[in-house]
N, C-alpha and C positions, 0 to 999 in steps of 0.2 A: 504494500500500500504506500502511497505517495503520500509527503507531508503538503496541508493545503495552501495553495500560492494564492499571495495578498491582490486581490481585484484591486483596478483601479476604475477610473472613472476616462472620460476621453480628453480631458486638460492629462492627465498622468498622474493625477493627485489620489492616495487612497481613498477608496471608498468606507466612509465609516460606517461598521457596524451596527447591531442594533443597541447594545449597549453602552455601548460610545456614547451614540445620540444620547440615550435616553441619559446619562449622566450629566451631559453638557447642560438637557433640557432643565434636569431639576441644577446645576448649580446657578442659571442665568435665575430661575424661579425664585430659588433662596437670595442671591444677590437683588434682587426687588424686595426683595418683604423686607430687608434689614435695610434698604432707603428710603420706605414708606415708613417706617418706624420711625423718623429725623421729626424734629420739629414739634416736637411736646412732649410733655408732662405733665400729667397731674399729682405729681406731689408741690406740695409748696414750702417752700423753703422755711427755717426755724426764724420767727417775727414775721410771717407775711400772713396777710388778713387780720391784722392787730389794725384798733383804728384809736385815735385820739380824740378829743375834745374837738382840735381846729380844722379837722375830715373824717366825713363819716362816708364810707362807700356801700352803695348798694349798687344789685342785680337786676336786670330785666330784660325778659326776650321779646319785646315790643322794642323796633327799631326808634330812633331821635327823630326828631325832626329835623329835616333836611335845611343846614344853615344858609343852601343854595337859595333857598323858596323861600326867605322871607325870616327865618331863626332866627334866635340870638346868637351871640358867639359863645355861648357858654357850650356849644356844640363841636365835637374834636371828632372825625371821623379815622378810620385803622384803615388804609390803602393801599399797597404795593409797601408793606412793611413800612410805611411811616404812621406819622401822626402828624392830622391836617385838620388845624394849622398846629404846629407845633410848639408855639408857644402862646397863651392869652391871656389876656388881663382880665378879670372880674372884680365886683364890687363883693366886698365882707356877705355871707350867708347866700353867695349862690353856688344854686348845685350846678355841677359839671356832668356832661355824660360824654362819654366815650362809645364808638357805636363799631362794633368791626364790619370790614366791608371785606376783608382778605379771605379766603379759604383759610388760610391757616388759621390755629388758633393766637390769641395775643391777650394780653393783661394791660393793664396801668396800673403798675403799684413804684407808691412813692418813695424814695430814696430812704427818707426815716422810718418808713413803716407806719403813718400817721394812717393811709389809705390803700385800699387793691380792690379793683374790680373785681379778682377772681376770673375764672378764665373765660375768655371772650369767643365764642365759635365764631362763625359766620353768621351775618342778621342782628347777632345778641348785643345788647347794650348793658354799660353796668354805669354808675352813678355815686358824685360823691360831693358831699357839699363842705363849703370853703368857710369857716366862719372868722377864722383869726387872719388878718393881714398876715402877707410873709411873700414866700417864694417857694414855692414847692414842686421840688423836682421829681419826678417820675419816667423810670421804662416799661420797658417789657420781659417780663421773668423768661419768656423761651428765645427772646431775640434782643440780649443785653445792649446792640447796638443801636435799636429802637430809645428815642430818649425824650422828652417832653419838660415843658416848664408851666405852670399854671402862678401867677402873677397875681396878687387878693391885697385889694385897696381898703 
């Protein structure tokens, strides 16, 4: 009996087997689900969802009102990983909402930990109101380069 000779194909290249293939198939399969898995968490880091006296944050999946149509500015919407506008001023005791527009998920929690949205899907809006003058700087807990400033007169 003769041992069996490697087929090729008509480039000259081997013909892969069926197990080949199928190995190839599940590694490209596993290399997807471990880069669908990028880009969140729900745990939240130790001090985050703590709120203060000068910011209280709340949740809602009733989108803002659109600051395009006529809003106030007390409206920040989440866009291609920004915050728009990224920086605003308010007067003392108003609430702020954050509204995400991204697919991803995204937060606004504040540098101090005074405020945090909690995690923002798509649609979802969270809410947080300003009572003490200051300057209160806030990111995004899954995307630290997201960065914002809220400005309270």
């Amino acid at each position: 009996m003769s041992e069996p000779q490697e087929q090729s194909t008509r480039s000259g290249l081997p013909r892969w087997g069926g197990r080949t293939a199928l190995l190839a198939a599940c590694a490209s399969i596993a290399a997807g689900g471990l880069l669908a898995g990028c880009g969140g968490d729900d745990e939240e880091p130790a001090g985050a969802g703590s709120t203060s006296t000068s910011a209280e944050a709340t949740e809602s999946e009733a989108p803002a009102e659109d600051s395009a149509a006529g809003g106030s500015t007390d409206q920040v919407e989440i866009v291609e990983f920004l915050y728009e506008p990224e920086a605003i001023t308010v007067a003392a005791g108003t609430e702020v909402t954050w509204t995400n527009a991204d697919a991803a998920p995204h937060t606004a929690t504040a540098d101090d930990s005074s405020f945090d949205t909690d995690t923002l899907d798509k649609g979802d809006s969270g809410s947080a109101t300003f009572d003490e003058p200051g300057t209160y700087s806030y990111y995004c807990r899954f995307h630290a380069f997201m960065k914002g400033t809220v400005e309270v007169e």
